[in-house]
N, C-alpha and C positions, 0 to 999 in steps of 0.2 A: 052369608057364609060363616066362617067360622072364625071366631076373636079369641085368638090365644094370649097376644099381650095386655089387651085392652088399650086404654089413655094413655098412653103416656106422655106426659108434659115435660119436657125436658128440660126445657127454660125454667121453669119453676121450680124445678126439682133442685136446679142449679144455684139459681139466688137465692135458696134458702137453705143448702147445708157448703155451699165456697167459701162465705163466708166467715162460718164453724168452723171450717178447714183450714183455714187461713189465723184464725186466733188461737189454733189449740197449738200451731206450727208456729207460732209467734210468740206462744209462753213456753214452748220447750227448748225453741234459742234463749230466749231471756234467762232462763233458768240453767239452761246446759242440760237438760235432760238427755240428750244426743252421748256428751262425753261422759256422764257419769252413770249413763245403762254398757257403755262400753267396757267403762275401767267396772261395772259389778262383774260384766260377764268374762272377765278378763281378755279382754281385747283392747289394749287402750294402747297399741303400737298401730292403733288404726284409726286415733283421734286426727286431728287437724290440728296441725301445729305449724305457725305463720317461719320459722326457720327453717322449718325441714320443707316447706311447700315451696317458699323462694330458690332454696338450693336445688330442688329436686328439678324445678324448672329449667332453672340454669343447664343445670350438666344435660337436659334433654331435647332444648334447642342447638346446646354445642353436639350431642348426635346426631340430629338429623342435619345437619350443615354439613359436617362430616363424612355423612353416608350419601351426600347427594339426595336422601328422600326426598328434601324439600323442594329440589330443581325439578325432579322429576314430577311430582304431583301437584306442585302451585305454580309455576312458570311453565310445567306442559313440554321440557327440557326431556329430548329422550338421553338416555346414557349411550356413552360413546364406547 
């Protein structure tokens, strides 16, 4: 019949560019290339910043405790 894809090796294809993928994503943390393509593009209200990420967490646990979401979806707790 007829072979539109052909071969494809998937495994192989795999152990030979994850790896690539893995060291080019491991020299752009090292480097911060992440924060500093941000702050060129002027976006850097969208960096990661270990202050604003702790608090931001905080006040977002005390809403959902607040709102009942939490009962309602992780204990399976209907509202009354």
């Amino acid at each position: 019949m007829f072979q539109v894809m052909g071969n494809v090796n998937l495994a192989y294809n795999f152990t030979k560019y994850f790896p690539l993928l893995l060291i080019v994503l491991v020299l752009c943390n090292m480097f911060e290339i992440y924060g500093k393509t941000l702050m060129k593009l002027g976006l850097s209200n969208y960096r990661f910043n270990e202050e604003t990420t702790s608090d931001k967490v905080e006040d977002g646990k005390t809403l959902l405790y607040k709102s009942n979401f939490f009962d309602q979806v992780f204990l399976n707790i209907s509202p009354q």
